[in-house]
C-alpha positions in Angstrom: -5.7 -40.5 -113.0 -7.6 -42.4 -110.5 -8.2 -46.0 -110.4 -11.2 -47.5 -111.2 -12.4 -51.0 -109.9 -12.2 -53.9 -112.8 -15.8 -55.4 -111.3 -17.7 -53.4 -113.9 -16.3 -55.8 -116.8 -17.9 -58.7 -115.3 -21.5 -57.8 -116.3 -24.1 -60.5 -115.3 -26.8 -61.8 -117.8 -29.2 -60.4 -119.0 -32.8 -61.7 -119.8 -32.2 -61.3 -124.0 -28.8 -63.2 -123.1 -28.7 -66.7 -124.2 -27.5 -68.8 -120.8 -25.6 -71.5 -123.0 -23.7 -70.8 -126.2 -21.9 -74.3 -128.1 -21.7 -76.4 -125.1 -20.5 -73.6 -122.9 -22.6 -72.1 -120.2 -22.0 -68.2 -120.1 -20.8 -66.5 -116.6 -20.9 -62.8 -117.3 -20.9 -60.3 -119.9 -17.6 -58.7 -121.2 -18.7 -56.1 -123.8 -19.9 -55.6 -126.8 -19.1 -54.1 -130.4 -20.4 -53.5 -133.6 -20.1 -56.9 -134.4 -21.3 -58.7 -131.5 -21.2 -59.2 -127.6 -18.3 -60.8 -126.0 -19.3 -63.4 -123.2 -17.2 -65.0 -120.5 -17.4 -69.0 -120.2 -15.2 -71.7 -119.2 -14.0 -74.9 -120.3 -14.9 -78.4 -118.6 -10.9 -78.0 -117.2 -12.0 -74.9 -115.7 -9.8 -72.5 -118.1 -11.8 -68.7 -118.5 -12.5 -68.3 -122.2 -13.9 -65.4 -124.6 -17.0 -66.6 -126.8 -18.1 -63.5 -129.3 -21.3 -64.2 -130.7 -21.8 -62.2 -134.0 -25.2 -60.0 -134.3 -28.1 -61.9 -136.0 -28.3 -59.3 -138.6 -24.2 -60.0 -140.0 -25.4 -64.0 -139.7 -28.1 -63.8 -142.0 -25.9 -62.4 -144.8 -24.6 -65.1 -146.6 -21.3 -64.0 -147.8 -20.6 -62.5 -144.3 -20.5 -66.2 -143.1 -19.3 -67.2 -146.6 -15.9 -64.9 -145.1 -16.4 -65.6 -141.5 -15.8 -69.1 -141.8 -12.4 -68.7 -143.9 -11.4 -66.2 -141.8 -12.3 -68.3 -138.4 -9.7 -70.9 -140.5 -6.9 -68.8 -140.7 -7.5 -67.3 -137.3 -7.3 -70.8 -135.8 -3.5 -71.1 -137.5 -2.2 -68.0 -135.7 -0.8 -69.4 -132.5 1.8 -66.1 -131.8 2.6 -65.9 -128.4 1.2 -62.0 -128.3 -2.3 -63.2 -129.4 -5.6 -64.6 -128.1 -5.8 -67.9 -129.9 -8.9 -69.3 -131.4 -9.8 -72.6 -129.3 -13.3 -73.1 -130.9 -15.9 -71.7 -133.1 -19.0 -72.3 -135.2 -19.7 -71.2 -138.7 -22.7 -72.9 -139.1 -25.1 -72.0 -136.5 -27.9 -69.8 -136.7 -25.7 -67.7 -134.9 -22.0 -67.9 -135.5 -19.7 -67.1 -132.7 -15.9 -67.8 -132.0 -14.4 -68.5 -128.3 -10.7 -67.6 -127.7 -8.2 -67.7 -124.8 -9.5 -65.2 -122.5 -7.0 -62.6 -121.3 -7.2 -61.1 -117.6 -6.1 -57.4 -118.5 -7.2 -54.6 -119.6 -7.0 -52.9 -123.0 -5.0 -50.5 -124.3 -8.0 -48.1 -123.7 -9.1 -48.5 -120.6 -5.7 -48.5 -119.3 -5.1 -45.2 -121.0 -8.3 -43.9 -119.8 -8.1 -44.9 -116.2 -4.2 -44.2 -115.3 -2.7 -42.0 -118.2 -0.2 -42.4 -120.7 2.6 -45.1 -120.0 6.1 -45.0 -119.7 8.7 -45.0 -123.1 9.7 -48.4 -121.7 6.4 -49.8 -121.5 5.5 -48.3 -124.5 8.5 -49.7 -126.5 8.1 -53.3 -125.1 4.0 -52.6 -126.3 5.5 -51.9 -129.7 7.8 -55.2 -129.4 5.1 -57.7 -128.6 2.5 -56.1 -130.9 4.7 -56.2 -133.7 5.6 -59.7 -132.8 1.7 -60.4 -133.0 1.9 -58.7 -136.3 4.3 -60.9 -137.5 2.7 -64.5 -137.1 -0.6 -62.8 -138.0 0.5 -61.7 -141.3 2.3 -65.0 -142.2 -1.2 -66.8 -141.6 -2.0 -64.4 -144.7 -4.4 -62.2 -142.3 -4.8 -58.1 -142.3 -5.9 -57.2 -139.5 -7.7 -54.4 -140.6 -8.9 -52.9 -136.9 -6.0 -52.8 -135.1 -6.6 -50.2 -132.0 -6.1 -49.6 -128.5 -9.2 -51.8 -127.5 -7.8 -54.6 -129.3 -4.8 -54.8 -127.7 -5.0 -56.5 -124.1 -2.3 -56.0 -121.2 -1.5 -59.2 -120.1 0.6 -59.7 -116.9 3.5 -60.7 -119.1 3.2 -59.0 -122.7 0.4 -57.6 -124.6 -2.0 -59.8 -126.3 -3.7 -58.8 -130.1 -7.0 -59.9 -130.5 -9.8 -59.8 -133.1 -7.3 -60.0 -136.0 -9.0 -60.9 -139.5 -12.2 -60.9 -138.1 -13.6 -57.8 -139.5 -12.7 -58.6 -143.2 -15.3 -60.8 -142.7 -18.2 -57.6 -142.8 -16.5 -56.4 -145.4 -18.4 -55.7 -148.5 -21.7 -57.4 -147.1 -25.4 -56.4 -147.5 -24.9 -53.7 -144.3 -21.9 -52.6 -144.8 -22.1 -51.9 -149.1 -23.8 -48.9 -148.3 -20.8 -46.5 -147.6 -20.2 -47.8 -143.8 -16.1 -48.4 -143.4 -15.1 -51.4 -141.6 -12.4 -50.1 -139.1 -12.0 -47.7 -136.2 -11.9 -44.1 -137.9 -9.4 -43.0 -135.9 -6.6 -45.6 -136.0 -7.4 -46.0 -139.8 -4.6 -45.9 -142.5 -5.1 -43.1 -145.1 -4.9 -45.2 -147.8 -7.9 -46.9 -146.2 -9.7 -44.7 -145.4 -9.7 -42.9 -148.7 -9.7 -45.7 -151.1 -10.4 -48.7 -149.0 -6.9 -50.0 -150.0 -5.9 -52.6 -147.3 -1.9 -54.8 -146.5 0.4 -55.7 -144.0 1.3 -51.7 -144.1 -1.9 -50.8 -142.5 -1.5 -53.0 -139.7 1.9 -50.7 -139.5 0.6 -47.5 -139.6 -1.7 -48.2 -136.7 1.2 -49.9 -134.6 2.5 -46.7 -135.1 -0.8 -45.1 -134.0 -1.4 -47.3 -131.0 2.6 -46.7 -129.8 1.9 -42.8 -129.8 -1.5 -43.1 -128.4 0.2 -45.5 -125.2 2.7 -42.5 -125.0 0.9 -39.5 -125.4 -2.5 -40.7 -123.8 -4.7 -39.5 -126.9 -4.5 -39.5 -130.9 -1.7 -37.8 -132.8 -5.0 -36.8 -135.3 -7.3 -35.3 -132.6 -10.6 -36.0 -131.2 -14.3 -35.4 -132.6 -16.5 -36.4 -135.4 -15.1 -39.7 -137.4 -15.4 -37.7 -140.8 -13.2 -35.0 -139.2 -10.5 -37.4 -137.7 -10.7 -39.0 -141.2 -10.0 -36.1 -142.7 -6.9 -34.7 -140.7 -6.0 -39.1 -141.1 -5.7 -37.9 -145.1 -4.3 -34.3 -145.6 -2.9 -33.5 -142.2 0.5 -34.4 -140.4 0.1 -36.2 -136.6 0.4 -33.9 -133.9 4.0 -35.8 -132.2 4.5 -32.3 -130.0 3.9 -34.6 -127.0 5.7 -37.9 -127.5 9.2 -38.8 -125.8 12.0 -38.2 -128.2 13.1 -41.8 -127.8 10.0 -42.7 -129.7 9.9 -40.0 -132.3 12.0 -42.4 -135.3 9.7 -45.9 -134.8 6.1 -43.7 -134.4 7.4 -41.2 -137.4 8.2 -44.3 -139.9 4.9 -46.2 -138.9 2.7 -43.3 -139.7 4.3 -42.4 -142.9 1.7 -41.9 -145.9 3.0 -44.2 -148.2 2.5 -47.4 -147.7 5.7 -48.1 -148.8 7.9 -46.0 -146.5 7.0 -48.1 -143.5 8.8 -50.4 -141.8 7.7 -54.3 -141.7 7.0 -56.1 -138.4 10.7 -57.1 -138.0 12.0 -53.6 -138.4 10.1 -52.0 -136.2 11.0 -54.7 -133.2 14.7 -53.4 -133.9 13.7 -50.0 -134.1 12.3 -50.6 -130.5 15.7 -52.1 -129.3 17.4 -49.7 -130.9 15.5 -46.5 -129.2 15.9 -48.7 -125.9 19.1 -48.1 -123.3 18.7 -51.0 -121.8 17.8 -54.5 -123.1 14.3 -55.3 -124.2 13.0 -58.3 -122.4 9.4 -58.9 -121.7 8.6 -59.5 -117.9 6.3 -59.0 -114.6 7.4 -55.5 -114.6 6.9 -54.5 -118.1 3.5 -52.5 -116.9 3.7 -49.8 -114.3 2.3 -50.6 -110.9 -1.0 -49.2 -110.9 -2.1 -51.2 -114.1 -0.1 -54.0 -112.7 -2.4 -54.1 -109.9 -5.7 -53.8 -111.9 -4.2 -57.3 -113.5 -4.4 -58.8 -109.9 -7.7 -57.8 -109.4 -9.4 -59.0 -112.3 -7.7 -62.4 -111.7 -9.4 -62.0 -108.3 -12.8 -60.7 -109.4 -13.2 -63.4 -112.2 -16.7 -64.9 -111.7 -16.8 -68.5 -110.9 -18.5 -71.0 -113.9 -21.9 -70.9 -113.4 -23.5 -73.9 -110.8 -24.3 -76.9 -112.9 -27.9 -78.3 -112.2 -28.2 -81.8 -111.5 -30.3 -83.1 -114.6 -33.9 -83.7 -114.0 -33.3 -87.3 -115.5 -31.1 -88.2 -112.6 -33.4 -87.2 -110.0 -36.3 -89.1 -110.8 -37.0 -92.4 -109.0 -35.7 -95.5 -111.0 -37.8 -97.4 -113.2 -39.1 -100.6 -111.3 -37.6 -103.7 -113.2 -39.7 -106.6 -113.9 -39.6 -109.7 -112.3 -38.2 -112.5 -114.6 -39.8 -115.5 -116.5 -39.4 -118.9 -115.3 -37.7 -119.2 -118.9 -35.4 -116.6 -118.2 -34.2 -118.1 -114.8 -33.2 -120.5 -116.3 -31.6 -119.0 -119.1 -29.3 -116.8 -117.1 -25.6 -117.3 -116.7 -24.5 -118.1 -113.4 -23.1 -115.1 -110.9 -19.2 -113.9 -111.4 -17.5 -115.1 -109.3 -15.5 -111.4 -108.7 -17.5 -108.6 -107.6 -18.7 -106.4 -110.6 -17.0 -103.3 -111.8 -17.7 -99.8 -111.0 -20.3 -98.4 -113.2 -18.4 -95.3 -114.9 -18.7 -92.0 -114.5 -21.1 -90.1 -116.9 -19.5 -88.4 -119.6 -18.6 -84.2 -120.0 -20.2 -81.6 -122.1 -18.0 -78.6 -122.4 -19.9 -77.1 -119.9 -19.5 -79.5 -117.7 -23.6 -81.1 -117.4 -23.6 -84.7 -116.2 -25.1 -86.8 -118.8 -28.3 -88.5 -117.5 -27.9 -91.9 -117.1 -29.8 -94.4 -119.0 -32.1 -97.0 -117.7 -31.7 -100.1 -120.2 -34.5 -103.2 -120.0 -32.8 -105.2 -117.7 -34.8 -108.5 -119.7 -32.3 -107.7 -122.1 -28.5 -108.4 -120.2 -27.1 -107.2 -123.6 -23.6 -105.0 -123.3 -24.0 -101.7 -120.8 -24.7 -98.2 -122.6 -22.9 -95.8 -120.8 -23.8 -92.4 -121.2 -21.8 -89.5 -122.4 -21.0 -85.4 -123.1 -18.8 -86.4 -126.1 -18.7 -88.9 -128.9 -18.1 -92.9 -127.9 -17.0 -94.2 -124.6 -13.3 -95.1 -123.3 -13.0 -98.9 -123.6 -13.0 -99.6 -119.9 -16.5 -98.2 -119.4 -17.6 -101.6 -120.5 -17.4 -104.3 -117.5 -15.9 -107.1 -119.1 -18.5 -109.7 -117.2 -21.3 -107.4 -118.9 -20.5 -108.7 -122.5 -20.8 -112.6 -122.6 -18.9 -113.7 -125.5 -21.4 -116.7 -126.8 -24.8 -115.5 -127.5 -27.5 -116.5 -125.5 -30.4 -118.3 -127.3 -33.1 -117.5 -124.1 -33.1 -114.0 -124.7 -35.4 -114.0 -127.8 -38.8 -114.8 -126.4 -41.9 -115.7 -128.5 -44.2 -112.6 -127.9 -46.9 -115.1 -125.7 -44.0 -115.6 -123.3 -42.5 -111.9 -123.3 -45.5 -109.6 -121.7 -45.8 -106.1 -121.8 -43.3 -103.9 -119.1 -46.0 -101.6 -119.2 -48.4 -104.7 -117.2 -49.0 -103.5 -113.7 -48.9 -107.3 -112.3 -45.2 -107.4 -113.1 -45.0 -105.9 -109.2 -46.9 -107.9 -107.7 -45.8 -110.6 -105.5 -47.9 -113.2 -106.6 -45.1 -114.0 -109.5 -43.4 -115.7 -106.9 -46.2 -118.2 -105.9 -47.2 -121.1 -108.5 -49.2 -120.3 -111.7 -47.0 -118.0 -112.9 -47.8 -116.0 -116.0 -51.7 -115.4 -113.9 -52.2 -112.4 -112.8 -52.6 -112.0 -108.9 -56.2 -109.8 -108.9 -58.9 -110.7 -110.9 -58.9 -108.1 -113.8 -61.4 -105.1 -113.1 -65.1 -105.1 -114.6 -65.0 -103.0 -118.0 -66.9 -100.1 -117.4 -69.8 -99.2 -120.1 -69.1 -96.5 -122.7 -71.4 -93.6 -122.3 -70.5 -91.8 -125.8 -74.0 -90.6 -126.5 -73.5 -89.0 -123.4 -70.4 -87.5 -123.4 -71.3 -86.1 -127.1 -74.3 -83.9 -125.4 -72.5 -82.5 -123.1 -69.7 -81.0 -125.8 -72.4 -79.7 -128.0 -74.0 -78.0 -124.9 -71.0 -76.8 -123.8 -70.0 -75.4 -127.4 -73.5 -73.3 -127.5 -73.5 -71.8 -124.7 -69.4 -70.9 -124.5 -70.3 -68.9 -128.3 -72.7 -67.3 -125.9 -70.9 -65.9 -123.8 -67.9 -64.8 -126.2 -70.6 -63.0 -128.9 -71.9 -61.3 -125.4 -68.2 -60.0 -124.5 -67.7 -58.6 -128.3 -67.5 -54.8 -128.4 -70.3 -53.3 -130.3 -67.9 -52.7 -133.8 -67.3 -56.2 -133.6 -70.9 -57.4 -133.8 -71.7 -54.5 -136.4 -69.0 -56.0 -138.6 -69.5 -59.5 -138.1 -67.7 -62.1 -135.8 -63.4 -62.2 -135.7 -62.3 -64.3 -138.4 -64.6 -64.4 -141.0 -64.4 -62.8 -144.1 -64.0 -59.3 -144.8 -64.8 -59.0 -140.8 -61.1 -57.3 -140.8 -60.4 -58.7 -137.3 -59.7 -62.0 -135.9 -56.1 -63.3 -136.7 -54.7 -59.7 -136.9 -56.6 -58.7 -134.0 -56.1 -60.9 -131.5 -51.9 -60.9 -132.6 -51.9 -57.5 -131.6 -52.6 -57.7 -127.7 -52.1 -60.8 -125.6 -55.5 -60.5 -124.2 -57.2 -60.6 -127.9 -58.5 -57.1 -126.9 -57.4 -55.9 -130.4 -55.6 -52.9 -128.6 -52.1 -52.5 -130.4 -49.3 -53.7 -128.1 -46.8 -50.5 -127.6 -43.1 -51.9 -128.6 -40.3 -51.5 -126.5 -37.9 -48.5 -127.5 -35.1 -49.0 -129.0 -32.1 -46.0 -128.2 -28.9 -45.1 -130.3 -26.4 -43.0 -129.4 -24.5 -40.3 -131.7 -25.7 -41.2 -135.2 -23.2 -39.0 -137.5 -25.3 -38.0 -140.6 -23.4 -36.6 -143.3 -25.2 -33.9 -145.6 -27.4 -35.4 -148.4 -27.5 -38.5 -146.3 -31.0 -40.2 -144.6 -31.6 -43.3 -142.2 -34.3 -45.9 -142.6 -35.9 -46.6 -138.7 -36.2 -50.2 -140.1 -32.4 -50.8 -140.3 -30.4 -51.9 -136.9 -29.0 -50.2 -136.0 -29.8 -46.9 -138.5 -26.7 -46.5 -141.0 -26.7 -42.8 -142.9 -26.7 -43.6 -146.8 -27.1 -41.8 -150.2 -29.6 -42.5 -152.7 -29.2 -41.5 -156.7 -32.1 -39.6 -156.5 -31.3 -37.2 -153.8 -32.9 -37.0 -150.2 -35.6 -34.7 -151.3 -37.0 -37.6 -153.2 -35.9 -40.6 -152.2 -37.6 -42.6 -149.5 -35.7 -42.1 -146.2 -37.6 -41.9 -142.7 -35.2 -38.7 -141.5 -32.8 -37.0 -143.5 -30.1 -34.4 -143.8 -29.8 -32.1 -146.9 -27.7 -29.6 -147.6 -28.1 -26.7 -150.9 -24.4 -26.3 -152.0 -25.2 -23.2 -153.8 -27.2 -21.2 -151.5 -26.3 -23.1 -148.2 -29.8 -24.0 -147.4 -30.2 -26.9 -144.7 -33.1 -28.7 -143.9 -33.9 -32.0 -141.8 -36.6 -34.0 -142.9 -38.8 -36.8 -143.9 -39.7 -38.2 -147.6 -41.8 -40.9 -145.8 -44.1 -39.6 -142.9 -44.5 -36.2 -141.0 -42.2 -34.5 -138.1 -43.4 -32.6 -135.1 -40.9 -29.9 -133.2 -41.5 -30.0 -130.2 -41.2 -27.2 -127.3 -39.7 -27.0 -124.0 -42.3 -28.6 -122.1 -43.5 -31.1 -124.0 -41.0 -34.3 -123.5 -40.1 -36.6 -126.3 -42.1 -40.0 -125.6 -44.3 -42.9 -127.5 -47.5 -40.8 -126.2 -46.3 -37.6 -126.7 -45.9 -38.4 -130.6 -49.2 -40.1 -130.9 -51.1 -36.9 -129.5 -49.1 -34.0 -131.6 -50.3 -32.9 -134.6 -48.2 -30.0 -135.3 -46.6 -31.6 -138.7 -44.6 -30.8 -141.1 -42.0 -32.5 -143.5 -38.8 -30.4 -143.2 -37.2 -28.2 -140.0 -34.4 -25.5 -141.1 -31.4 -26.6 -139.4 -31.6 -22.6 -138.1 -35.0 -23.8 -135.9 -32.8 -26.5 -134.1 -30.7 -26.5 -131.2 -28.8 -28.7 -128.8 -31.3 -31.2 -127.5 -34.0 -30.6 -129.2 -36.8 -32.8 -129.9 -38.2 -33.9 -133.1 -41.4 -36.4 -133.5 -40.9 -38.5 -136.7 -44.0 -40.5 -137.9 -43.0 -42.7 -140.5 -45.8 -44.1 -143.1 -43.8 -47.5 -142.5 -45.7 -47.4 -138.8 -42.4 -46.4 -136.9 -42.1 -43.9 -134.8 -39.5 -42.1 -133.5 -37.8 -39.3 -131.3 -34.7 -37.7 -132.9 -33.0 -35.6 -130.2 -30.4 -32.9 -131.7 -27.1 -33.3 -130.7 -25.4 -30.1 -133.3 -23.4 -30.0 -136.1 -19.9 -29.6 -137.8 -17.8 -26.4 -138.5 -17.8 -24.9 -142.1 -15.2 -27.0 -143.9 -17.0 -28.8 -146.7 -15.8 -32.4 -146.3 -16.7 -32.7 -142.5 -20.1 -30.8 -142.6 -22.7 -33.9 -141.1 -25.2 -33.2 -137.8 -25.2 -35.4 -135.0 -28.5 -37.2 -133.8 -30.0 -39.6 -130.9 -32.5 -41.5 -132.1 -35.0 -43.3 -130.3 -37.3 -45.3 -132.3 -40.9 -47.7 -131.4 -40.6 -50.0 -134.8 -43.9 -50.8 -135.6 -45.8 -48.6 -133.3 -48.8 -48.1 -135.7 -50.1 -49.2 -138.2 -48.8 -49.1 -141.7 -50.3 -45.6 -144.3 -52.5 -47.1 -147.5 -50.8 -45.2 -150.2 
C-alpha cells in the first residue's frame, strides 16, 4: 500500500475550538471520538502533550464525572513503560479533560490501513509490549474495556496503550442506559458483548484480536454492520485462514470463548517468546521501514506551540509616580550602599504567558510583589535591601498630609519650589449645572425616537399592539429570533451524521446528539420517536416513519435541503421500506420544530438478529416553531 503523508493529523483550530484548555494553549487538532476531541499542546518545558476534552453532553451527567474522576485516579497510577501516562487532568471543570504524554506514531489502524499487514516479528513484539501494558494496567485494578487497533500507538521503540479505563467511565450513564454498548463492536469480547460481562479476560481476547488484525491486515470476524460483526463475535469461530502459523497458538488461546481458557498477560509474553526464533528484544527496528519512516516525519511535521502574545498589561506606558512629601523625604532610609538586585523574572503558566507585572504605590516602600504563573515566589525574588527589618513609623500619614494619586498637580513641577502642598495653577472656575437643560433634551429625544420606531413597525405589529406588551405576542420572542429584531426566524446551522445503524422496532429523537436508536415499551407505532424503523414479525411488513410530525419522499430532482422541506407538502407518516432505495431522500418535520433530511443508505440481509437499515441524517434543530397540541 502506498504511503500517505502524516500532515493530515495535525489539523489546525477551528472557530468552535477553544484556543486554551487548563493552562495549556492548544496547537492543532489530533482527532476525535465518541467521547471527545483530542488536542495537541505543550508544556512550559516544551514537551508535546495529548489533552482529550470530554463532550459537554457526557460532562453534564453527574455520575459520568462521578466515574471519570476515579478512573482519571487510577489512570494517573499506571506508569507502564508501553502506555501514555496521565500528566494532568481536571474533574471539575465545566468541561472535564485529561492531558497525557503524547506519542509521535501512528496507530495500529492507520498503520494497517496505509502500509498493510506487518511482519510475524513485528507482530509478536506488538503482542509483547501490549501485554506488558496489560499487565501494569490491570494491577492498577483498571479494565480497559476498548482495547483496539486505534488505541494502540507505534512508538519508535515499542507500542504505547492508550485510553485504558477511560470508557468505564460512560458506562451506565444517562446516554449510554439506553441500549448503546461502550466498546468498539468489532474488537469486543463475546461475553461483553452479549451480557455486558467485563475482566482482565477481555482485555485478552482483544490482544488476541489486535495480534491477528496486525497480521492479517483486517478482522478475523469480518467487516460490515456492528450488529453483524457482533453476532459472528458470539456464535461464529474467527476466520485465522490468513495468519502465519507462528502465531496461530498465542491468537487461538486469546480469542477463546470462555473467559477462562485465556491466557493472562504474563502467559501470553511467553507464548510470544516461545513462537519467536530468535530473541525478543524491543528496539529501533522492531517496525518495518516504511512505518519507521512515517515516525520520522511526524517528529518532523509536529507543529510548533503556539506564539505567546506579550500581555496587554506589559505594554502599556508605566504609571507616573508621585513626587514625595517633604515628610516622606525625610522619612526615607538612606541609599544601599551595593547596587540593587535584578528584579526577577515574571513567573510561568503552563502555557508559557508572562505574568504582567505589577505596578505597586511606590509611597508605600513595603516588600516587592513579584508576579507569577504558579503559586508563591522562590525566596530570592525578594531583594534583600527591599525589606527593611525595623518598621518605619513615616509611612503612615494622617490623610491631610497623604493626597489623592489620582491629583493631577502631583506632576507638576511646582512641588519642587517653596509652598509645597499648593497647587501650581489656580484651580479651574466650576462651571454652572444646566440640569433643567439637559432633562429637555432627553424627553425630546425619547418622543421623537418612539416616532420613528412605531413608523418602522410592520403593519401586524401596529394592528396587535406595540412589541412587548401584553398579549402583543411579540417583543422578547421576536426580537431573539433575528439579530436585526426583524422577527424573521434565524435558519440554524445543519448538523450531519454519518451511518446511523437502526435496528428494527427502534426510533431516534432529532433532539439527542448525536441521535442514538432506542426501544420504547410501547412499541414505535406509538411511542413518540421523530423517525423510526418497525418491522411486523409475522407478516414481514416494514415501514419507516414518524409518531411525532409528517415525512415527505422526495423525487429525483428535488434535492434534500432546509428550503426544500419548508416548501413540500406531500406528507405522510410512514414509507414501506419497498418505496426506498439507496440515497433516497426523506423530509422529516418533527412537531418538536426540527427538521430533518434522512438520506437511505440500505438495509441488512434476512437473518433475524442483524436485520437494522442504515441512515444519514441531517437535521436543522429548532428550525420552526413548535405544533400546539
Amino acid at each position: 500500500m502506498s504511503s500517505a503523508p502524516s500532515a493530515g493529523i495535525f489539523q489546525p483550530l477551528k472557530a468552535d475550538d477553544p484556543e486554551v484548555v487548563g493552562g495549556y494553549r492548544l496547537a492543532a487538532v489530533l482527532g476525535a471520538g465518541g467521547m471527545g476531541k483530542v488536542y495537541l499542546s505543550y508544556t512550559p518545558g516544551g514537551r508535546p502533550i495529548a489533552i482529550k476534552v470530554i463532550r459537554s453532553e457526557f460532562g453534564e451527567d453527574p455520575e459520568f464525572r462521578r466515574r471519570f474522576q476515579q478512573e482519571v485516579r487510577s489512570a494517573e497510577r499506571v506508569q507502564g513503560l508501553y502506555t501514555a501516562p496521565v500528566i494532568d487532568s481536571d474533574t471539575e471543570g465545566s468541561q472535564p479533560w485529561l492531558a497525557t504524554a503524547y506519542v509521535p506514531g501512528p496507530s495500529l489502524a492507520h498503520a494497517v490501513a496505509h502500509h498493510g499487514a506487518l511482519p510475524p516479528r513485528s507482530v509478536l513484539l506488538l503482542a509483547v509490549g501490549v501485554a506488558e501494558a496489560l499487565t501494569v494496567i490491570h494491577g492498577a485494578g483498571i479494565v480497559h474495556r476498548d482495547l483496539k487497533p486505534a488505541n494502540v500507538l507505534l512508538a519508535s521503540d515499542g507500542p504505547r496503550v492508550i485510553d485504558f479505563g477511560i470508557a468505564r467511565a460512560a458506562d451506565s450513564t444517562a446516554l449510554t442506559s439506553t441500549g448503546v454498548s461502550i466498546g468498539t463492536p468489532a474488537f469486543m469480547a463475546p461475553e461483553q458483548a452479549s451480557a455486558g460481562t467485563i475482566s482482565p479476560a477481555t482485555d485478552v481476547f482483544a490482544l488476541g484480536q489486535i495480534a491477528a488484525f496486525a497480521a492479517i491486515g483486517s478482522s478475523v470476524y469480518g467487516d460490515g454492520p456492528s450488529h453483524a460483526v457482533l453476532y459472528r463475535i458470539v456464535h461464529e469461530d474467527p476466520d485465522l485462514s490468513g495468519l502465519p502459523e507462528e502465531l496461530r497458538p498465542l491468537v487461538t488461546r486469546c480469542l477463546s470463548r470462555d473467559p477462562a481458557d485465556r491466557p493472562a498477560p504474563t502467559e501470553v509474553i511467553a507464548l510470544c517468546h516461545a513462537a519467536s526464533a530468535a530473541p525478543l528484544r524491543q528496539g529501533e527496528d522492531w517496525l518495518p521501514r516504511a512505518i519507521a519512516g512515517s515516525i520520522t516525519e511526524r517528529v518532523q511535521l509536529l507543529p510548533a506551540p503556539a506564539p505567546t502574545p506579550l500581555p496587554k498589561a506589559a505594554t502599556a506606558a508605566p504609571i507616573p509616580a508621585p513626587a514625595p512629601t517633604p515628610t516622606e523625604l525625610a522619612a526615607q532610609p538612606p541609599a544601599p550602599s551595593t547596587p540593587p538586585a535584578a528584579p526577577a523574572a515574571p513567573g510561568y503558566t503552563p502555557t508559557g504567558l508572562a505574568a504582567a507585572p505589577t505596578h505597586a504605590a511606590p509611597a508605600q516602600p513595603g516588600p516587592a510583589t513579584v508576579p507569577t504563573g504558579y503559586g508563591t515566589p522562590p525566596p530570592y525574588a525578594q531583594p534583600p535591601h527591599q525589606q527593611p527589618p525595623y518598621p518605619q513609623p513615616a509611612y503612615a500619614q494622617p490623610p491631610r498630609q497623604q493626597p489623592s494619586y489620582a491629583q493631577p498637580t502631583y506632576a507638576q513641577p511646582g512641588y519642587a519650589q517653596p509652598g509645597w502642598g499648593q497647587p501650581a495653577y489656580p484651580p479651574a472656575p466650576t462651571r454652572p449645572k444646566r440640569t433643567g437643560l439637559i432633562v429637555t433634551l432627553s424627553v425630546v429625544g425619547a418622543v421623537i425616537g418612539l416616532a420613528v420606531l412605531g413608523s418602522l413597525l410592520p403593519d401586524d405589529s401596529k394592528k396587535n399592539g406595540a412589541a412587548g406588551s401584553p398579549g402583543s405576542g411579540g417583543g422578547t420572542a421576536s426580537a431573539s429570533a433575528s439579530p436585526g429584531g426583524s422577527g424573521k426566524r434565524a435558519d440554524p446551522q445543519p448538523v450531519s451524521y454519518q451511518r446511523i445503524e437502526m435496528p428494527e422496532n427502534h426510533q431516534v429523537m432529532f433532539a439527542d446528539n448525536p441521535p442514538r436508536p432506542a426501544e420504547t415499551k410501547s412499541g414505535v407505532l406509538y411511542g413518540s420517536g421523530d423517525l423510526f424503523y418497525y418491522r411486523d414479525t409475522l407478516f414481514g411488513d416494514e415501514r419507516f416513519g414518524t409518531d411525532n410530525g409528517k415525512l415527505v419522499l422526495l423525487n429525483n430532482s428535488e434535492k434534500g435541503s432546509l428550503e426544500t422541506c419548508r416548501t413540500v407538502t406531500r406528507f405522510t407518516e410512514k414509507l414501506g421500506l419497498d418505496e426506498l432505495t439507496d440515497g433516497s431522500q426523506v423530509c422529516v418535520l418533527s412537531k418538536a420544530g426540527h427538521i430533518a433530511v434522512a438520506t437511505f443508505r440500505g438495509r441488512t440481509g434476512d437473518k433475524e438478529s442483524t436485520r437494522y437499515i442504515t441512515v444519514d441524517l441531517t437535521i436543522w434543530r429548532n428550525a420552526q416553531d413548535a405544533a400546539k397540541d
